[in-house]
Every structure is written in C-alpha cells, then in structure tokens.
N, C-alpha and C positions, 0 to 999 in steps of 0.2 A: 759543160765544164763548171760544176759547181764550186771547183777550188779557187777558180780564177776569182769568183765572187769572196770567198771566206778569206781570201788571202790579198785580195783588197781592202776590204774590210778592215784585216787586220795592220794593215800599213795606215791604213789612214787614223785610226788611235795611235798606234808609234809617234804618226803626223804632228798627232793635237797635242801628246807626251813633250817631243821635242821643244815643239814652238812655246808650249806652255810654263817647262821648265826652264825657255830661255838658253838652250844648249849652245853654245858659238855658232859652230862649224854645220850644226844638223840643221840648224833653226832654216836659215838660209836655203840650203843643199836641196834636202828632201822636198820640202814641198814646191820646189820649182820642179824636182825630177816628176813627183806625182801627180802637180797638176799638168805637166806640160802634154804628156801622153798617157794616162789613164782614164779623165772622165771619155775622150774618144775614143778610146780604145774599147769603154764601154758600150759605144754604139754601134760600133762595124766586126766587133768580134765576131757575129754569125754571117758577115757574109763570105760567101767565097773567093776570095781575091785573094792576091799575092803578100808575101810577106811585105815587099819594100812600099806595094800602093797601100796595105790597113797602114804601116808605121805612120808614113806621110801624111793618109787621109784620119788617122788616130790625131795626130802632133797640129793640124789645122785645124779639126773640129774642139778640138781642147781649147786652143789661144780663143776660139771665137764663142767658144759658150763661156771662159773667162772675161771676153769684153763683156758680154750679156749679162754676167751676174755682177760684175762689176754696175753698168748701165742700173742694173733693175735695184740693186742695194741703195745706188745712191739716187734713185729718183722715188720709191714707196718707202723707204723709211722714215717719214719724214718727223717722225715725234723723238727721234733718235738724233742725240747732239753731232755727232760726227759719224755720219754711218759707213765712211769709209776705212774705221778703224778696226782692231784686232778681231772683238767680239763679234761684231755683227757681219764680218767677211768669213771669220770662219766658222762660225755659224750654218750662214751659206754655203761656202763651200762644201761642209758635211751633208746640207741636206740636199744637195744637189749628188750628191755622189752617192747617196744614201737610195737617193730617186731613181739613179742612170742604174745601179745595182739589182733592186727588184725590176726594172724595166727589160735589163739587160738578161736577168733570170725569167721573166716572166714569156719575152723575146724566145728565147733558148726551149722550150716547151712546145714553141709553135713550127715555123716553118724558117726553114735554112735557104737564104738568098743566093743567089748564085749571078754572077758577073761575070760572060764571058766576052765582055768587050777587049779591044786592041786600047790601050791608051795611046798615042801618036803625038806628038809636038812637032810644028813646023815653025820655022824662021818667021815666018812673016804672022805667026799667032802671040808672038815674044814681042814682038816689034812694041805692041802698045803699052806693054810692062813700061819702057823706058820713056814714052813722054813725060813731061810735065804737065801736073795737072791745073 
C-alpha cells in the first residue's frame, strides 16, 4: 500500500506547516494524533494481525520509540544549547518517520508476516501491573 506511505508523508508536512506557523488548536492536536499512532503503525502494518492487536501494538511501539528519540536527542546532541527544543525534536521526529517510511516500503516488497497466535490474559499475569515498585 503505497498510499498509506505518500499520505503519511503528506500529513507530516501539514505537521511541520502547523507547528511552524504556530496554529492554536492544530499546533497541539495533530502532532499528538501523529506521533501517537503512526511511527508504529509503520512497523506492524505488514503483519497479519487483527485490527484492535496492530491499533494497540501501533499506539505502544510509538510512545516507546518517542521515549527513544527523546533519550538519544538529549544525550548525542551535545554541541546543541538545548536539544530538547523545537528544532532539533522535530528534526527528529521527521527523520525518524522519514526512516520508519522507506523501511516500512521497503518491508512491503519483501515478505508478509503472519501471526496466528491466541493473545490470552489471565488474572494472575495483571496481578504484577499493580505492585509498587
């Protein structure tokens, strides 16, 4: 699905449009919509799984490649005054999504993953979510 790439793409200049121009209501909005579930959605879109496990496993591998790019911005930039500000986050952000894009096309070419596990949760696998740590 080569549109899913171009019409990525093309939201993520709207992206840089918005934030750049300083829009209210878009500056905010969009790129929380975009990053939240798009860089992972670029990485599980070939496999064969369910709607609701890509949403989910889209929406977690996003927040955690934002910790990462977050992590890696502010510990190599280091000749950069603030490298947790505008320019050099979205920056990043672009070429990370610029990278998940051609990977995600390049992916798309090769072979189609297929997952036919049962996902299961039991009571007592939750249990550890709620200690303190």
């Amino acid at each position: 699905m080569r549109r899913d790439i171009i019409y990525t793409l093309i939201l993520l200049l709207l992206i840089d449009i918005a934030i750049m121009a300083d829009i209210p209501g878009l500056r905010q909005s969009l790129p929380f919509l975009f990053f939240t579930f798009i860089p992972g959605y670029l990485l599980v879109r070939s496999f064969d799984i369910g709607f609701i496990e890509k949403f989910v496993l889209s929406a977690a591998l996003s927040v955690a490649l934002l910790m990462f790019v977050g992590l890696f911005v502010n510990s190599l930039y280091p000749l950069v005054p603030e490298p947790l500000s505008l320019a050099p986050l979205l920056i990043s952000l672009n070429i990370l999504t610029i990278v998940l894009c051609v990977f995600s096309f390049w992916k798309e070419k090769e072979v189609k993953f297929e997952f036919k596990g049962k996902l299961s949760v039991r009571p007592l696998m939750i249990y550890p979510l709620f200690l303190p740590v």
